[in-house]
NUFIMI-908168 format. One record per residue: residue in one letter; x, y, z of N, C-alpha, C in turn. Coordinates in steps of 0.05 Angstrom, whole numbers, padded with zeros to 5 digits, always signed. Layout:
AXYZXYZXYZ/...
***
This chain:
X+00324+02735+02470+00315+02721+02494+00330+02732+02518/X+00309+02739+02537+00328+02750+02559+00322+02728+02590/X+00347+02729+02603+00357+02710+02612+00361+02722+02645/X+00346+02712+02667+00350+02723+02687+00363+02700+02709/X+00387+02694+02719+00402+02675+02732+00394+02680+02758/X+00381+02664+02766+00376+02682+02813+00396+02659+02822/X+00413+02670+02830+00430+02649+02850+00463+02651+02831/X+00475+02665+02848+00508+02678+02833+00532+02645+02844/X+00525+02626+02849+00544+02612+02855+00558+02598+02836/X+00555+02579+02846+00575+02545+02816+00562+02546+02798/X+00531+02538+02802+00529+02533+02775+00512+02557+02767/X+00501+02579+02778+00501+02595+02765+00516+02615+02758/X+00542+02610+02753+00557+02626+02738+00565+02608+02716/X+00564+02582+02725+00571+02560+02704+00550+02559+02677/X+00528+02569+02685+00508+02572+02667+00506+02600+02649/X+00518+02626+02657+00530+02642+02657+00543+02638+02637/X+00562+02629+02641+00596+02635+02627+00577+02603+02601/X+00567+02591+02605+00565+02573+02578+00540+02584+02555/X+00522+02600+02574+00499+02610+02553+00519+02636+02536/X+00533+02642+02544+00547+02671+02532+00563+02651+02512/X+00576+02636+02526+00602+02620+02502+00590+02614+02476/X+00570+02595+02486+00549+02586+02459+00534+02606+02448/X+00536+02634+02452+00522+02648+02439+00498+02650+02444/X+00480+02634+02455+00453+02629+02453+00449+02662+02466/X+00454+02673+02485+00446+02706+02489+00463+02717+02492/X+00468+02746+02493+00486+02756+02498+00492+02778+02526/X+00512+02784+02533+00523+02798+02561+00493+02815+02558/X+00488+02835+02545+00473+02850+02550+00444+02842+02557/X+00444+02816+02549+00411+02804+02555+00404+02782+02583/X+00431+02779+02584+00431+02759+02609+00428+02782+02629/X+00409+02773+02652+00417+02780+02682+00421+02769+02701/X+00435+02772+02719+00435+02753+02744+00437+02768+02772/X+00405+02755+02785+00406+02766+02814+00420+02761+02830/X+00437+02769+02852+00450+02780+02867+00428+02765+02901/X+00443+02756+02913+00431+02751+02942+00422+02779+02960/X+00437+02802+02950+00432+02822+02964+00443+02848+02951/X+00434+02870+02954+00456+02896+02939+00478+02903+02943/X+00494+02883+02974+00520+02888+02976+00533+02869+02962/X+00516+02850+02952+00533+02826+02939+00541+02826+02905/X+00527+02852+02903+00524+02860+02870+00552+02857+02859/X+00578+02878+02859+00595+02882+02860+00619+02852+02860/X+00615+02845+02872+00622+02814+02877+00617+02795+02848/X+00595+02799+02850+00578+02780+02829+00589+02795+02796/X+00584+02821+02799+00596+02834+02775+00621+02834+02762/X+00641+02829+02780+00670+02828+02777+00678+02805+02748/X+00649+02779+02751+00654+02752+02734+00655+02773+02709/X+00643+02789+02708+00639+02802+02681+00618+02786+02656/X+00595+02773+02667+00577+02754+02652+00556+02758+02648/X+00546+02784+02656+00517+02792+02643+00513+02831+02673/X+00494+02833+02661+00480+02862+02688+00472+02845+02704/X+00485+02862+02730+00474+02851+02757+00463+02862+02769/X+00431+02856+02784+00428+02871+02794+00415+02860+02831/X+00405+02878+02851+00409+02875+02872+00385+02870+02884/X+00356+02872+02875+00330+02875+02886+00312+02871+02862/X+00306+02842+02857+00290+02832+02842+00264+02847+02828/X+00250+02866+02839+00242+02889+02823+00254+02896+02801/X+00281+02897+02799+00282+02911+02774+00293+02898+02754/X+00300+02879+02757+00299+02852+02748+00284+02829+02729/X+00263+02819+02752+00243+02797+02745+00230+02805+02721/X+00218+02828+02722+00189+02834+02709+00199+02831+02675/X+00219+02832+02670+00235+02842+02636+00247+02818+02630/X+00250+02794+02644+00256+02768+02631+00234+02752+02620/X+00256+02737+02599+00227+02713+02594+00233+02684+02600/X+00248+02681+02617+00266+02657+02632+00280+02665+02660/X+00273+02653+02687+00283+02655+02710+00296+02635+02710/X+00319+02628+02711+00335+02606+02738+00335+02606+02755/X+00332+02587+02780+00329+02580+02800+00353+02569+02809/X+00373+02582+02818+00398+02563+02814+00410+02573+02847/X+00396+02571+02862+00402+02573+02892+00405+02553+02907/X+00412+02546+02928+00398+02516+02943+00380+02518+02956/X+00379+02487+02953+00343+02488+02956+00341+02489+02993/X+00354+02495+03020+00346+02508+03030+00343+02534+03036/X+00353+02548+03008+00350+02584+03013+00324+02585+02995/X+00301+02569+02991+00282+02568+02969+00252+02585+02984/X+00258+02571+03018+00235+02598+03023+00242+02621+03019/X+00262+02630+03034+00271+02664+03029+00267+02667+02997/X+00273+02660+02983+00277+02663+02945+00251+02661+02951/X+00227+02646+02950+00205+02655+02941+00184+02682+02956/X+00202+02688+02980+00188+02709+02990+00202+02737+02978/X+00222+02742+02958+00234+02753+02947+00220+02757+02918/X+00210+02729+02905+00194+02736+02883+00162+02731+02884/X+00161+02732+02911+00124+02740+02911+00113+02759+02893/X+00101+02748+02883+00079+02769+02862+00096+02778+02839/X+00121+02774+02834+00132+02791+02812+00135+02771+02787/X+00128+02747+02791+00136+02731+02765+00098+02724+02748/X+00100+02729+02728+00078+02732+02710+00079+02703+02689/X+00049+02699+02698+00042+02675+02684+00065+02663+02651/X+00067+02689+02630+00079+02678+02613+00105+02676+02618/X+00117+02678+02634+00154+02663+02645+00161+02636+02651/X+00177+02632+02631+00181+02604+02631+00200+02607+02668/X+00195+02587+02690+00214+02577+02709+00227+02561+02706/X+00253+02565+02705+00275+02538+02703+00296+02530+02739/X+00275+02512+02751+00293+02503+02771+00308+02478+02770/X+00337+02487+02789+00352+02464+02792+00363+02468+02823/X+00341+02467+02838+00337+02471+02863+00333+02435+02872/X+00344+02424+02885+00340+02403+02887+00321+02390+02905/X+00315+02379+02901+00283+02370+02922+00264+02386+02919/X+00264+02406+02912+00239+02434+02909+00214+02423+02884/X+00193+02407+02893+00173+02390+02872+00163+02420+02863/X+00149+02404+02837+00140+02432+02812+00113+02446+02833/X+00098+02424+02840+00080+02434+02854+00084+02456+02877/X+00112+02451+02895+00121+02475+02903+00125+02501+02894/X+00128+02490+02873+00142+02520+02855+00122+02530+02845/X+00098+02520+02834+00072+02527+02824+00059+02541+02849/X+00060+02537+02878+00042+02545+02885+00057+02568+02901/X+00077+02568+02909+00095+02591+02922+00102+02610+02894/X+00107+02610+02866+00112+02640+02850+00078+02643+02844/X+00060+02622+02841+00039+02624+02817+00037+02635+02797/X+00062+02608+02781+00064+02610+02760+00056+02588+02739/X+00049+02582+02720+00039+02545+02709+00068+02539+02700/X+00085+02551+02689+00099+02558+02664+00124+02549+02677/X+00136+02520+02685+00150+02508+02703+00168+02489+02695/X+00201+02486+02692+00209+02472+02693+00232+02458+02715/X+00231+02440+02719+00247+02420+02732+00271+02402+02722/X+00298+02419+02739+00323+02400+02723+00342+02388+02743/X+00361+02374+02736+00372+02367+02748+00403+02358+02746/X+00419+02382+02745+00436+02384+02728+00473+02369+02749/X+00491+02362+02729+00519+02349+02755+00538+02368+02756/X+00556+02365+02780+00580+02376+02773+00591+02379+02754/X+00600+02360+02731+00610+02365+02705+00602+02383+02689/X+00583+02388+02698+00574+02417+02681+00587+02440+02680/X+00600+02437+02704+00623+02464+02702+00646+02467+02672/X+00649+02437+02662+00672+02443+02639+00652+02424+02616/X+00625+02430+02623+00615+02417+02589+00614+02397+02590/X+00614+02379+02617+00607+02349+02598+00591+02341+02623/X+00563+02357+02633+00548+02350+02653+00529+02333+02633/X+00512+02322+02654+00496+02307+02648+00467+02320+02657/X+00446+02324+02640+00421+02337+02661+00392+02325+02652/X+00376+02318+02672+00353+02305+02666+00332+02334+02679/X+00313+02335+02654+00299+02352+02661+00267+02347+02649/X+00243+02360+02663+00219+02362+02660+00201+02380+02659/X+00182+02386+02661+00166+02411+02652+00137+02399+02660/X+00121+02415+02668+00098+02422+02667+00083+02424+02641/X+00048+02420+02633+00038+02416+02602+00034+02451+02604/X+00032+02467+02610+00036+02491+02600+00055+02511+02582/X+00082+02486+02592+00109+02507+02572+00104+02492+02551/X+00107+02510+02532+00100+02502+02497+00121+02485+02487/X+00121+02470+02464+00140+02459+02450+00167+02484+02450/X+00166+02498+02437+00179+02521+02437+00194+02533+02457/X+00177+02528+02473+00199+02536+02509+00215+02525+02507/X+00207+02488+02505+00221+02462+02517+00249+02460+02506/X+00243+02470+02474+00260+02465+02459+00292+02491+02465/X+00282+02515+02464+00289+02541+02487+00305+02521+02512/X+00294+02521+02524+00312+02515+02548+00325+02484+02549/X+00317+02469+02540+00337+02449+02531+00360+02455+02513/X+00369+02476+02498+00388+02484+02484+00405+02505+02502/X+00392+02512+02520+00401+02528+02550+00425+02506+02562/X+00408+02486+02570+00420+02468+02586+00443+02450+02568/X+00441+02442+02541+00462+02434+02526+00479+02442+02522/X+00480+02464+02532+00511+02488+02538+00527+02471+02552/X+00514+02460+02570+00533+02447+02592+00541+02416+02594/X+00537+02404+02570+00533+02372+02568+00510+02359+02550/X+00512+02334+02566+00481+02325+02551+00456+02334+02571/X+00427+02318+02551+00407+02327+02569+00390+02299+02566/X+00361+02301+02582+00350+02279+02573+00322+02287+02589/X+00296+02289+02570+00282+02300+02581+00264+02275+02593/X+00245+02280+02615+00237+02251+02630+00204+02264+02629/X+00193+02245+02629+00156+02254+02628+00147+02259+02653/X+00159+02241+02674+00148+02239+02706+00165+02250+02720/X+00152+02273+02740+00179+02287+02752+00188+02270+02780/X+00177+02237+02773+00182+02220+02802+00216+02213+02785/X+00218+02210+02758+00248+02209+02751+00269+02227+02758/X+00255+02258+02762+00278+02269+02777+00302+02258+02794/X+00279+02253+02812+00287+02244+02843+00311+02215+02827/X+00304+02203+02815+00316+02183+02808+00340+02188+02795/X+00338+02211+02777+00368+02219+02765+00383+02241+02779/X+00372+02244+02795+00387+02254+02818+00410+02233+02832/X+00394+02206+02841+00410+02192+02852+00428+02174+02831/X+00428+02180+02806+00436+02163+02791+00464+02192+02768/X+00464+02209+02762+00474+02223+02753+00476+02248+02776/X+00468+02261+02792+00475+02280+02805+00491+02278+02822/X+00487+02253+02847+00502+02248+02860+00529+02220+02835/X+00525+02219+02819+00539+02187+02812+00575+02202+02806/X+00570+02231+02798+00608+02235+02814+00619+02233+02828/X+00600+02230+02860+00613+02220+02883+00620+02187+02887/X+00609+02176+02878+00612+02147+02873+00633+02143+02855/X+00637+02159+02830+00659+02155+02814+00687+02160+02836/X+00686+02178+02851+00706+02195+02857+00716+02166+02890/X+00694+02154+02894+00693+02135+02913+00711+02112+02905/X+00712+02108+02887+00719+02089+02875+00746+02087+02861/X+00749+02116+02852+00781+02125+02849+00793+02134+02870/X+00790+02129+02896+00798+02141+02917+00807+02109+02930/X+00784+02089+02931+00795+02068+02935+00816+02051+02923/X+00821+02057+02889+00843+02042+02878+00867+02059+02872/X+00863+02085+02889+00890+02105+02894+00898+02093+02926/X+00879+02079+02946+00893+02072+02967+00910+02049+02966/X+00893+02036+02942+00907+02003+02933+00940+02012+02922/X+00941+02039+02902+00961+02029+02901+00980+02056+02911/X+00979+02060+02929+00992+02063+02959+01008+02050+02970/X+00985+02030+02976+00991+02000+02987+01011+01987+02969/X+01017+01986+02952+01034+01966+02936+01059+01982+02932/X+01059+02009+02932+01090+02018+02947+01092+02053+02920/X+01065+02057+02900+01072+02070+02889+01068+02106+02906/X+01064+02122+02892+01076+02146+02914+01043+02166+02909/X+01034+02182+02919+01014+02190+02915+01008+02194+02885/X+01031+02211+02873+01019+02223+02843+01033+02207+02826/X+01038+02180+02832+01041+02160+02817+01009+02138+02815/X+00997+02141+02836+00977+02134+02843+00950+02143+02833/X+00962+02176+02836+00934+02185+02814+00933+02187+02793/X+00952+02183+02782+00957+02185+02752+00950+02164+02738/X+00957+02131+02750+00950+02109+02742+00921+02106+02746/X+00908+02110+02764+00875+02109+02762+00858+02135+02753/X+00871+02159+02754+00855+02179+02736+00858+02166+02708/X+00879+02167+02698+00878+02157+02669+00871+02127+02661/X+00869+02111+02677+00851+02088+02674+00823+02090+02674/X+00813+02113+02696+00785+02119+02685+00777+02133+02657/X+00794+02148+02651+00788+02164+02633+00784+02144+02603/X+00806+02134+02602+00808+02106+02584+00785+02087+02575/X+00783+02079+02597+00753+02060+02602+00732+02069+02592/X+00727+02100+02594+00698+02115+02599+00700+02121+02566/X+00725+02127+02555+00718+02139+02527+00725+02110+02510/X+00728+02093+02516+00734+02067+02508+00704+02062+02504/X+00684+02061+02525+00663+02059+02526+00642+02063+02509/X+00655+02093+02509+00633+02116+02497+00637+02104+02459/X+00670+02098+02448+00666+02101+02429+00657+02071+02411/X+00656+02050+02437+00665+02017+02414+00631+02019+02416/X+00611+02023+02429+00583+02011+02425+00585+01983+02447/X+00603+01972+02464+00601+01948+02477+00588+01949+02508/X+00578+01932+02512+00569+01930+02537+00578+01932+02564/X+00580+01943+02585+00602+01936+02606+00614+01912+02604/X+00597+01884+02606+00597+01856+02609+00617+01850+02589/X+00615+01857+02565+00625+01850+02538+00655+01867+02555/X+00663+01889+02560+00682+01893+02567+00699+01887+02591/X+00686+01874+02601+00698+01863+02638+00706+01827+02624/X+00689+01818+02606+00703+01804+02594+00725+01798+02581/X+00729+01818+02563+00754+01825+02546+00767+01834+02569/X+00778+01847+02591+00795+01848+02604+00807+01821+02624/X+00781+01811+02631+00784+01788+02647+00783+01757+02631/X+00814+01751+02632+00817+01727+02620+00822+01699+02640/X+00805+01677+02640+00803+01667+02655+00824+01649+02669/X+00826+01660+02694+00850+01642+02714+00867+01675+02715/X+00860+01690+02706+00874+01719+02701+00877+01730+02729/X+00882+01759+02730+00885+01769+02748+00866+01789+02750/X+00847+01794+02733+00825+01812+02743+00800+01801+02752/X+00807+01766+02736+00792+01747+02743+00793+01748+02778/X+00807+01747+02786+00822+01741+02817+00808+01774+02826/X+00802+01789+02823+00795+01818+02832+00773+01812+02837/X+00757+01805+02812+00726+01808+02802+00722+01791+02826/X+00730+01759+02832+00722+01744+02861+00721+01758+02881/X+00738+01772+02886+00748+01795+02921+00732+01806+02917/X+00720+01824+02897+00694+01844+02903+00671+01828+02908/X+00671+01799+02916+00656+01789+02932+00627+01763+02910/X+00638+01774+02886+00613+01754+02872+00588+01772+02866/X+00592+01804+02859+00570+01823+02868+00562+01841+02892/X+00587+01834+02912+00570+01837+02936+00585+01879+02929/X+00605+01881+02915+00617+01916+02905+00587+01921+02895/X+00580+01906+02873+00559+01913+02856+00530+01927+02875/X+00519+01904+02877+00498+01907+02894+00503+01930+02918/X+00530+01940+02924+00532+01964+02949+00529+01991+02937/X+00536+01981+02908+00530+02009+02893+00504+02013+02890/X+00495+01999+02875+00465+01995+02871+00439+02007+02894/X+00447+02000+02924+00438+02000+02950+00454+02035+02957/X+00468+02038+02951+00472+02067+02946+00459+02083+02935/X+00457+02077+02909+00434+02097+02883+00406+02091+02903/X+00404+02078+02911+00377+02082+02921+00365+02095+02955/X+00379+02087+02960+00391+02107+02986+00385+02138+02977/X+00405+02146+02961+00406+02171+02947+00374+02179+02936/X+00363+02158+02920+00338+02169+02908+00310+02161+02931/X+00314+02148+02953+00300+02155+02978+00305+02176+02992/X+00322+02185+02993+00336+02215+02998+00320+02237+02987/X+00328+02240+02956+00317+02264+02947+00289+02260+02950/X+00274+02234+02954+00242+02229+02947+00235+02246+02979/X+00249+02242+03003+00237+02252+03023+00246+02289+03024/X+00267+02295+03012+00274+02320+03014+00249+02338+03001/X+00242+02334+02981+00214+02352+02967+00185+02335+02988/X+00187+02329+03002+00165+02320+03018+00155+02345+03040/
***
């Protein structure tokens, strides 16, 4: 299977360095385009597959493109692969906001997928919601979902109006994590401990929680219970965040975010 990466940044080198790890292809089958022929060199140094500089020599010998640019360098990228991508190539974008219909009608290609992959993906434990067009075969799907499980989990969605949705819900939801450990590193600031006494107590309380989570099968609820014993002191927290009113700002966030991406592919 040969493997053509367009876009040398985060995550396409992150995609890079995990399809090689896992074996799924190897250096000699991967390629990855380059923004320009001075940028080759640069890009080559990762040592993760042939690089090359002018999509000509490139495109035509893969049987998988990534799209792993941002999605405002997506006109220039498609005036770059005008006419060179052929009906049977599977497209794998994680161009954000860029609808399939875009992509269908700027390469004209049917053969289309749609992902939507997080930061965590850089060390394997991303999260990615992805879709497809009825033209890529079982066989593709299955192909490039074992692409993307390089990097985490996956979860494939039927409507690509879920994109937009797990966008605001897993793409952006490490900034919200990171929001939230930032606010109980100011709390305990405030109470007199010292910066990297501060991060240490809420990095590793998240971490705790999350694999606590992952491994008992319990519900948040079931667990905000068991911590909060009544007349307690998280009891006394859970009040200050207002009765819901933390909850519901998050909530009014995720959606913010997925009116966001809904108008960005507009």
């Amino acid at each position: 299977m040969k493997i053509l990466i367009i876009g040398g940044g985060n995550m396409g080198l992150t995609y890079a360095r995990s399809f090689v790890r896992a074996h799924i292809t190897s250096r000699l089958d991967l390629r990855l385009l380059a923004r320009s022929p001075e940028r080759v060199p640069a890009l080559a140094a990762h040592e993760v597959g042939t690089v090359w500089g002018t999509p000509q020599e490139c495109v035509p010998g893969a049987d998988i493109l990534i799209l792993a640019v941002k999605p405002q360098d997506s006109g220039a990228l498609f005036e770059r692969l005008r006419g060179l991508v052929q009906p049977h190539q599977v497209v794998l974008s994680i161009m954000a906001g860029v609808r399939i219909a875009t992509l269908r009608e700027a390469l004209g290609t049917p053969k289309i997928i749609r992902a939507m992959p997080n930061l965590p993906a850089q060390i394997g434990m991303g999260m990615t919601a992805f879709t497809s067009t009825d033209d890529v075969t079982r066989a593709e799907l299955v192909q490039v979902q074992n692409l993307l499980s390089t990097t985490g989990k996956t979860v494939y969605v039927e409507q690509e109006s879920a994109i937009d949705a797990s966008t605001a819900i897993s793409g952006s939801g490490p900034a919200y994590v990171y929001y939230c450990m930032e606010a109980l590193m100011a709390a305990a600031g405030g109470m007199g401990f010292t910066p990297a006494e501060a991060e240490l107590l809420v990095s590793q309380t998240f971490r705790g929680a999350v694999e606590l989570y992952s491994q008992a099968g319990l519900s948040c609820q079931d667990w905000i219970a068991r911590v909060a014993s009544k007349g307690g002191t998280t009891e006394a927290a859970m009040q200050a965040f207002g009765n819901g009113a933390v909850r519901e700002g998050l909530i009014a966030g995720a959606e913010a975010a997925r009116t966001r991406a809904e108008d960005l592919g507009k």
